[in-house]
KELO-771160 format. One record per residue: x, y, z of N, C-alpha, C, CB in turn; residue in one letter. Coordinates in steps of 0.2 Angstrom, whole numbers, plus 5000, padded with zeros to 4 digits. Glycine has a CB too. Layout:
// residues N
XYZXYZXYZXYZA
...
// end
This chain:
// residues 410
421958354800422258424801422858424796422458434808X
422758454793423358484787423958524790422858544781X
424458494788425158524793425558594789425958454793X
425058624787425258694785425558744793424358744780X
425958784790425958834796425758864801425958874795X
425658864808425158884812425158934819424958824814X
424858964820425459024825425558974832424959114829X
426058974836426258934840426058964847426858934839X
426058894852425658914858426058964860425458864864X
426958934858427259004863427359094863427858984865X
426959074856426759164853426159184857426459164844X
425659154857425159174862424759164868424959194860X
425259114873425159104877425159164882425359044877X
424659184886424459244891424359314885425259254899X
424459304882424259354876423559374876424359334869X
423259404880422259424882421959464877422159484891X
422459514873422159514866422159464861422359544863X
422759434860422559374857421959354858422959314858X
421959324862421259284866420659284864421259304874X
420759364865420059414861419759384854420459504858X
420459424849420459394844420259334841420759404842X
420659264844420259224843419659204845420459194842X
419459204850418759214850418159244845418759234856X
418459294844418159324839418059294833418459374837X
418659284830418959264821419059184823420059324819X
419359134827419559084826419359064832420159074825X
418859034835418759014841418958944842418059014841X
418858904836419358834837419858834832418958764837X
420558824834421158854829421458814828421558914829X
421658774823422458764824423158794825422658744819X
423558754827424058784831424858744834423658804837X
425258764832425958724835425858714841426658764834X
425958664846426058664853426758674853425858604856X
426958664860427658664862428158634859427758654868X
427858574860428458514855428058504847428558414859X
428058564842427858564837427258524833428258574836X
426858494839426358454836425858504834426058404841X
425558494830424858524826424158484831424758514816X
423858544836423358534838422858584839423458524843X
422258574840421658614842421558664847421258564843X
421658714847421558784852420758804853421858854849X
420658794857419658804860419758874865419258724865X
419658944863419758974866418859004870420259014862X
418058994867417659014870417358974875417359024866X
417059004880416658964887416258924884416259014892X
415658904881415058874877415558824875414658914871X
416158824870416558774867416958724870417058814864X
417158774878417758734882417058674886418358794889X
416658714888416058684894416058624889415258734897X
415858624883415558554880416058514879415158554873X
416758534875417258484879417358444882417558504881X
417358474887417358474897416858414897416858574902X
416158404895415458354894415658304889414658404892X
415958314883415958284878416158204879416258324874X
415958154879416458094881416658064877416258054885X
416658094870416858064863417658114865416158094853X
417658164869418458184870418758154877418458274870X
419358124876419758094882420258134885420058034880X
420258134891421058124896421658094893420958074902X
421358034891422157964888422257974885422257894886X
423157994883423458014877423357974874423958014877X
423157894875423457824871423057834863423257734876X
422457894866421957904858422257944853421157924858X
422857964853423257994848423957964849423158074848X
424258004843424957984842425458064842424957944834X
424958114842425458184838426058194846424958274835X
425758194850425958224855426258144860425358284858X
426858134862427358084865427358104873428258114861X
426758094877426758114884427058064887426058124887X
427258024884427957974889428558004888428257874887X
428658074886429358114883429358164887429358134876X
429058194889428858264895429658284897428258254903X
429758344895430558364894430558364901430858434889X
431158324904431658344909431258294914431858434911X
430558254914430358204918430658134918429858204918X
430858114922431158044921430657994923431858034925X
430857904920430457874921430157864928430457834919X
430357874932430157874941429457894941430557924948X
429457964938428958004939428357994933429258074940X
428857994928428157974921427757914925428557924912X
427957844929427657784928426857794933428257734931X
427057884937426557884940426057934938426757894946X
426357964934426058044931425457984925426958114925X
425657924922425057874920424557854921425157844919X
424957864929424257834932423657874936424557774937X
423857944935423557994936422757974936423858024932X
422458024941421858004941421558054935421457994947X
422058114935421558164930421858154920421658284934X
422258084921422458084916421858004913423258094916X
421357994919420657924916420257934912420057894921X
420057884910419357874909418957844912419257864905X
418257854913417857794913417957734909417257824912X
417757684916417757664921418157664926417557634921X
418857674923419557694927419557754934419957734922X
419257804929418757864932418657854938418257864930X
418057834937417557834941417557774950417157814935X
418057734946418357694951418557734956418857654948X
419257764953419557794959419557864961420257784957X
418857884957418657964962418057944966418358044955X
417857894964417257854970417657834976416757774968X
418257814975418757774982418757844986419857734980X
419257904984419557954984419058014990419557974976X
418258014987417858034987417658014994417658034982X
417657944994417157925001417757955008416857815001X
418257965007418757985012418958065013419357955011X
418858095003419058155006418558185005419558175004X
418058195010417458255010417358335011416858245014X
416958335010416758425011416758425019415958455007X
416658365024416658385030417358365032415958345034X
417558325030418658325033418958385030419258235027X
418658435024418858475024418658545027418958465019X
418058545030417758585035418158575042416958565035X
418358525044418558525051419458545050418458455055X
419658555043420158565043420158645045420358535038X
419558685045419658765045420058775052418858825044X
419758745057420158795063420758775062419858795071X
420858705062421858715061422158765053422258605060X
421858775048422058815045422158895048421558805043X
421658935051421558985055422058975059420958985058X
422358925063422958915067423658965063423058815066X
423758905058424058905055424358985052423858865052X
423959015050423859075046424059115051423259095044X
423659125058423759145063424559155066423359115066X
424859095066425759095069425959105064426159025072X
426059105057426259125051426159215051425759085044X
425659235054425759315052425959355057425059345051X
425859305065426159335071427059335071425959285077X
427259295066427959295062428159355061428059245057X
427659405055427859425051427659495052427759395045X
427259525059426959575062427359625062426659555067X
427859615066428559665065428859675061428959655068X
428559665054429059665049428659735046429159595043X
429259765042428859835038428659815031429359905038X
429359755029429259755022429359675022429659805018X
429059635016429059565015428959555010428659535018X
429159495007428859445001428459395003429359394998X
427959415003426959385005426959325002426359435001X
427459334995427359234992427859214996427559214982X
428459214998428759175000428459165007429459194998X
428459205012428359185019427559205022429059235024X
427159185017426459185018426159145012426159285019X
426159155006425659095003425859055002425359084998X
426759055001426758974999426858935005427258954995X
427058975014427058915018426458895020427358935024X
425658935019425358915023425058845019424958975024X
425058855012424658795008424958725010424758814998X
425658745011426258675010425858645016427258695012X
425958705021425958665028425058635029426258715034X
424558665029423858635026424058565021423358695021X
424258565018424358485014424458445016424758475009X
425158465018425658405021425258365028426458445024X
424958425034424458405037424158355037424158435037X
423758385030423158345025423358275025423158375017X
423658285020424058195019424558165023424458195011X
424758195030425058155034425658145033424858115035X
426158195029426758205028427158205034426858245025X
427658165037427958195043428558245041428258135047X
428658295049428758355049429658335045428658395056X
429758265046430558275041430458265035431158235044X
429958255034430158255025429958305022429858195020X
429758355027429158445021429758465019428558525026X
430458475021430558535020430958525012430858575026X
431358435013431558415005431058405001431858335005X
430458415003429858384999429858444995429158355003X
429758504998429458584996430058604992429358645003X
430858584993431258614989431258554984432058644992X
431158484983431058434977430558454972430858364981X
429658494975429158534972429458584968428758554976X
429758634971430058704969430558664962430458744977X
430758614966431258614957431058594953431858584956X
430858534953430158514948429958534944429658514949X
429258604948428858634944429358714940428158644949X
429758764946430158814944430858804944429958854948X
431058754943431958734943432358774935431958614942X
432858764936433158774929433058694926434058804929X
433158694920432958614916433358564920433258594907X
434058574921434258514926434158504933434958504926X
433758564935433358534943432758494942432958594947X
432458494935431658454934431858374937431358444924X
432258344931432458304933432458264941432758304930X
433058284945433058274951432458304956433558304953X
432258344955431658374958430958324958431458454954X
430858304952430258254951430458194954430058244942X
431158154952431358094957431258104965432158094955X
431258134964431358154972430458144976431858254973X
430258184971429458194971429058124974429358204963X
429258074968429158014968429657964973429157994960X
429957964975430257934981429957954987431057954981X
429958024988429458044996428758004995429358154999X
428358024990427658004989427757914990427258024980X
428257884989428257804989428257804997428957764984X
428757855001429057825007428257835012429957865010X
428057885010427357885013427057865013427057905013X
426857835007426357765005426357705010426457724998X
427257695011427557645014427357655022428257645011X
427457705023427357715030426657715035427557775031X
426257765030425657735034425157675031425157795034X
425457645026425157585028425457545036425257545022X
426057545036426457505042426057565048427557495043X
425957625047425857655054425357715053426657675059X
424457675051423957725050424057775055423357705050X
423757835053423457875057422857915054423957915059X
422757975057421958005055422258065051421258035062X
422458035044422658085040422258075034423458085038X
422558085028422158075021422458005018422458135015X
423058015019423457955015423257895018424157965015X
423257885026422757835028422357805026422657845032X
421857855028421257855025421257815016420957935025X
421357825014421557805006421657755005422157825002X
422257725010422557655011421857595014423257655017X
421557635017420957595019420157605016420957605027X
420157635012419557645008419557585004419557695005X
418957585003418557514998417957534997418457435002X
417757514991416857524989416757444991416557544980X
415857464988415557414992415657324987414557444993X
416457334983416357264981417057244983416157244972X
417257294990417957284992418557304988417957214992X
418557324983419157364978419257414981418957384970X
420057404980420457474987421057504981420957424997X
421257544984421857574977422357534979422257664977X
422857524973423557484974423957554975423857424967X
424857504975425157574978425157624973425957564981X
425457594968425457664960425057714961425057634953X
424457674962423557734961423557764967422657684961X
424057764973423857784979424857854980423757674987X
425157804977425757854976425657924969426457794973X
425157894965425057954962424557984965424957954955X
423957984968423858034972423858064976423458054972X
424558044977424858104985425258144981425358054994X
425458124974425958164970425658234969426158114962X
424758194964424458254963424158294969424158254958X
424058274974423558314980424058354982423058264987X
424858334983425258394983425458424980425558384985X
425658424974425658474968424958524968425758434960X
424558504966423658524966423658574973422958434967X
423658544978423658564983424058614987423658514984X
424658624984425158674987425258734983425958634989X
425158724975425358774970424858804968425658744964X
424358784968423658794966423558874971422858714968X
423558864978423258874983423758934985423258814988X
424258914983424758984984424759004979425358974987X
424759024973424759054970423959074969425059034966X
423259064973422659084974422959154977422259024978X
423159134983423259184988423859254985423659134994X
424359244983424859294980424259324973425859244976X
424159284970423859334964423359364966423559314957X
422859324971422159384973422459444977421559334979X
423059424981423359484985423459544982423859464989X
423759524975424059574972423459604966424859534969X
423059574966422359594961421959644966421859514958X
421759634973421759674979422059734978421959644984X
422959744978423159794980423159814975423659794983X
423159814967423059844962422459864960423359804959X
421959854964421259864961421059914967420759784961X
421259994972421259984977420460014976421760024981X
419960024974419260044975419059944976418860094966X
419159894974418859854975419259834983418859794968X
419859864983420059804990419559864996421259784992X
419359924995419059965001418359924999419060064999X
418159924994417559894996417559824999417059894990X
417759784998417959714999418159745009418659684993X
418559775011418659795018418159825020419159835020X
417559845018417159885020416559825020417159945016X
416559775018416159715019416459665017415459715016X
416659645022417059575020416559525019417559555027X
415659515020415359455018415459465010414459445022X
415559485006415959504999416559444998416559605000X
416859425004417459395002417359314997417859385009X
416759285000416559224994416759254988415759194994X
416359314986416459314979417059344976415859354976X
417259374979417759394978418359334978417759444983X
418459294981418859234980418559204972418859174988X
418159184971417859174965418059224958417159184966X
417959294960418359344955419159344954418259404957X
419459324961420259304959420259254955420759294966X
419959204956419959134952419859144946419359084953X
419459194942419259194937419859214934418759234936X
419759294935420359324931421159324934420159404930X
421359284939421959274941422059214943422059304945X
421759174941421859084943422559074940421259014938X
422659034945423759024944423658974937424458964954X
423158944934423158894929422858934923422658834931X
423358944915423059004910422858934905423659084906X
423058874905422558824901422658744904422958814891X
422258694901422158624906422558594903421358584905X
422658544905422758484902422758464894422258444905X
423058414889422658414884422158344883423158424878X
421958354881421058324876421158294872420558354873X
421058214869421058204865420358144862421658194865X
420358174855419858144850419658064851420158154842X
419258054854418957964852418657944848418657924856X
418358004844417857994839418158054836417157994840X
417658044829417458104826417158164833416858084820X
417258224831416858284837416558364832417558314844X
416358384834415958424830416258494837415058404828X
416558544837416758574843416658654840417458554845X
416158694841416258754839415958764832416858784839X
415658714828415558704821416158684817415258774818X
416858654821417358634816417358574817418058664817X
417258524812417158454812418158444814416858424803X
418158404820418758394823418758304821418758424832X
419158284816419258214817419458174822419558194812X
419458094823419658054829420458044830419257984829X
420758054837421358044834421758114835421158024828X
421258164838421858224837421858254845421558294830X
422158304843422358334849421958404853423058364848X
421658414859421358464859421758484867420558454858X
421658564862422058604871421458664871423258664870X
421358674876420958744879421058754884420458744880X
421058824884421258894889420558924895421258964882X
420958894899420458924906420358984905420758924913X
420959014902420959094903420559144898421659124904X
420659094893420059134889419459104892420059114880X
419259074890418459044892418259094900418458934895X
418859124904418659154908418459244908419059134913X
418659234900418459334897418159324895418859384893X
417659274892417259284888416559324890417159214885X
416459364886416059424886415559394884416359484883X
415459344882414659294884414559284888414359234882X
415059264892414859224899414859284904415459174902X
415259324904415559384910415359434909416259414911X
414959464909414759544907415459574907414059584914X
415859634904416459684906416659604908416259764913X
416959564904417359534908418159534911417359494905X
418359594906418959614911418959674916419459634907X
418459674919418559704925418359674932418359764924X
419259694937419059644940418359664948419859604943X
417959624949417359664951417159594958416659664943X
417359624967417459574968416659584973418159554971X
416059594968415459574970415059544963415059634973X
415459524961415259504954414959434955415959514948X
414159424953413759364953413759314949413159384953X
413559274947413359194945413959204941412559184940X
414459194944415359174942415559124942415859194946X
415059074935415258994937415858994932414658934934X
416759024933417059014931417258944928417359034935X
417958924925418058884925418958864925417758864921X
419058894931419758894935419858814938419858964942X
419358794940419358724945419058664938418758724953X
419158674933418858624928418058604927419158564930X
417758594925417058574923417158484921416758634915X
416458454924416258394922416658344927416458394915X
416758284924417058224930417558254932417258154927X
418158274928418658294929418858364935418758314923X
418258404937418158444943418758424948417458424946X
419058484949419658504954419258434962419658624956X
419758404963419658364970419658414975420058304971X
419858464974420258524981420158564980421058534983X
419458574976419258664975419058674982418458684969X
418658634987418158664993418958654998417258594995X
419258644996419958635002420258705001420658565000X
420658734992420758784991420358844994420758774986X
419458854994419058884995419358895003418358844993X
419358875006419358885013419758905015419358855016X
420658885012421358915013421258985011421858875010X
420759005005420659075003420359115010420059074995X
419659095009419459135014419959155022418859095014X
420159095024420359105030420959155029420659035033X
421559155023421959165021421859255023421859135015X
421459295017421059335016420659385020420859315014X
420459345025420059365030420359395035419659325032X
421059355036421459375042421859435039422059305045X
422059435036422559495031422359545032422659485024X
421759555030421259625029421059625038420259615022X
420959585041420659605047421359635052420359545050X
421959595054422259595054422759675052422259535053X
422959695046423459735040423159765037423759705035X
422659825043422059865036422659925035421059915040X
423259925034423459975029424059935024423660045033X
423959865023424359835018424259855013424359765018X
424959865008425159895001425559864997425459945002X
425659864992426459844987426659894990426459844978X
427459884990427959914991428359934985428259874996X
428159924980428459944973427859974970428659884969X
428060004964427360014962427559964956427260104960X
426459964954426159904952426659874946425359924951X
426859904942427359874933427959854937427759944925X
428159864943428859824944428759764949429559864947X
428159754948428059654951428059624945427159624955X
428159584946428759544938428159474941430259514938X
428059444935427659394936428259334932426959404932X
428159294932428559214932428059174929428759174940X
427959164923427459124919427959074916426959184913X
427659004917427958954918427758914907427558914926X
428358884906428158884899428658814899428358954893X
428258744899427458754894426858734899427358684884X
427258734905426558724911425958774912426858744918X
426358824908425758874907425458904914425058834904X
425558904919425558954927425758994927425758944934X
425359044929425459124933425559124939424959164934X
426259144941426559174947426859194947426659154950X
427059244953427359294954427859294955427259334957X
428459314952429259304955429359324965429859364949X
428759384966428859384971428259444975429559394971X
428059454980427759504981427959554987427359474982X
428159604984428359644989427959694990428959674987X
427759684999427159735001427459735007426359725000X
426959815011427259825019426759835023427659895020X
426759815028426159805032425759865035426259775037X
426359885035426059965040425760015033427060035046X
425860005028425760045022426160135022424860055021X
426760115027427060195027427560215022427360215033X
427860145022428260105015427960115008428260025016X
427360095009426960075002426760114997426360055003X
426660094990426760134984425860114982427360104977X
425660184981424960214983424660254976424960274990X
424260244975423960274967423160294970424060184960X
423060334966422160344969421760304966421760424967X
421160324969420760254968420160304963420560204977X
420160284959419760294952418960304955419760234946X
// end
């Protein structure tokens, strides 16, 4: 890759014409990243999905040099030592090892009996907020309900949520000198949990973890078992609530889709699938990197280099999406790619999935005349750079809709 001049992610990162355009003109591009490395931009669905399959492209930084991921501004080593040992940062046989451990404990049926306490949960969360005329929906509805599902989940006891949620908050949305402290902190509660249910299992996640083994007896050590309580709670609480605030607010902005959607709610599967698409809280992945020579889009990409790609393009692409920017919440064969494609596949999509639905279902049933309380240009969104997440600084809507800022519906 030749180190000529390159437009920079932070020129057009969430830029949806951009997006366009290259897809059009540059489908695989060079490009400044954040910390001025020259890397690979893959902005079509066909391009990213083969990515995604390709196994000549890796997870592990260790197969390049441009980009310094033991340097990640404002993380200290507490947290880097675990952010390495990441399971979405393996490979095979690394991999595979520890999403087979992972897997045999956390299933689609531990996360099916989790709905009725979910339903719980949502339920005293809104009976909270019933008398209110006016609210912030993210603050005292999506981000408590995800936290408290997690923590559940993984067996957090009730005195470490609430340092845990403001240690997360700073972390991921801090000013630069909260990251630091925020991520330490991160990694100290994930250790003291490790620590605890091993001395005192219970029928949680994290347990479960601690006692898993495949069939040649291989079980996670604490590293492998402290980073994925790091990520099932990050993944798990940010993902899920910012599911919930963008769909809510893609609903209230959309009002012909949210009447039809109230008017049949068996709509809502797909409809949680259309918030994914075009309002998934994630606008690019992880980065990729070259173990070989790759051939990506017809651009010979040598071994050794760097590859970033955009969920959020790949989720406009008007190959894949018929009218892809419109949002449509009966819209069919929506194999998005908001939860990732290939090994790498979101562990907590079918967990997310269900916090949506329950989420969702109660709100509209519950709030049939819920509104924004502003009108729609003064909800300010909070786009995280170079994390690259969509969220809302805040959601202001009113229950009774007498309050609410109303526009006709097309």
């Amino acid at each position: 890759m030749t180190e000529t001049a390159e437009p920079k992610m932070l020129e057009l990162l969430f830029d949806r014409d951009e997006y366009r355009r290259l897809r059009a003109e540059r489908p695989v591009a060079k490009v400044r990243h954040f910390n001025g490395a020259a890397v690979w931009l893959v902005t079509r669905y066909d391009d990213i999905k083969a990515v995604l399959s390709d196994p000549r492209v890796s997870n592990n930084p260790r197969h390049q040099t441009r980009v310094d991921t033991t340097a990640a501004p404002g993380l200290p080593p507490e947290y880097l030592r675990y952010l390495g040992r990441s399971v979405s940062m393996m490979d095979p046989p690394d991999h595979n090892r520890v999403r087979r451990l992972v897997s045999k404990v956390f299933t689609a049926r531990r996360v099916q009996q989790l709905r009725p306490r979910v339903q719980q949960l949502t339920d005293e969360l809104l009976d909270g907020l019933a008398d209110r005329d006016e609210l912030d929906l993210l603050a005292d509805f999506a981000y408590p309900l995800p936290f408290a599902v997690i923590s559940e989940l993984l067996g957090v006891p009730e005195e470490f949520r609430e340092d845990w949620r403001e240690a997360l908050e700073g972390m991921m949305w801090g000013a630069w000198e909260q990251v630091a402290p925020g991520a330490r902190a991160m990694a100290d509660y994930a250790e003291r949990v490790v620590r605890l249910r091993r001395a005192e299992p219970g029928d949680d996640l994290i347990s479960a973890l601690v006692r898993s083994r495949d069939a040649d007896g291989d079980q996670l050590d604490d590293d492998e078992l402290v980073s994925l309580v790091i990520t099932i709670l990050n993944a798990g609480h940010e993902t899920s609530a910012q599911l919930i605030a963008n769909g809510t607010f893609a609903l209230l902005s959309h009002p012909d889709q949210l009447a039809r959607l109230r008017a049949d709610l068996s709509l809502l599967p797909s409809a949680i699938e259309e918030m994914l698409r075009l309002f998934g809280p994630a606008e690019l992945a992880g980065l990729r990197f070259t173990k070989e020579p790759v051939e990506i889009g017809g651009v010979s990409v040598p071994a050794g280099e760097v590859v970033q790609i955009l969920w959020a393009s790949a989720n406009r692409d008007d190959t894949q999406f018929p009218d892809a920017e419109r949002f449509d919440v009966a819209r069919g064969n929506n194999a998005h790619l908001s939860f990732g494609h290939g090994i790498h596949y979101c562990l907590g999509a079918a967990l997310a999935r269900v916090e949506a639905e329950v989420a969702f279902g109660t709100l509209l049933r519950r709030f049939p005349h819920l509104s924004l309380s502003v009108p729609e240009e003064e909800v300010v969104w909070k786009r995280g750079f170079p994390r690259g997440i969509n969220r809302l600084e805040r959601l202001p809507v009113t229950l009774s809709g007498d309050l609410g800022w109303s526009r006709d519906v097309a």
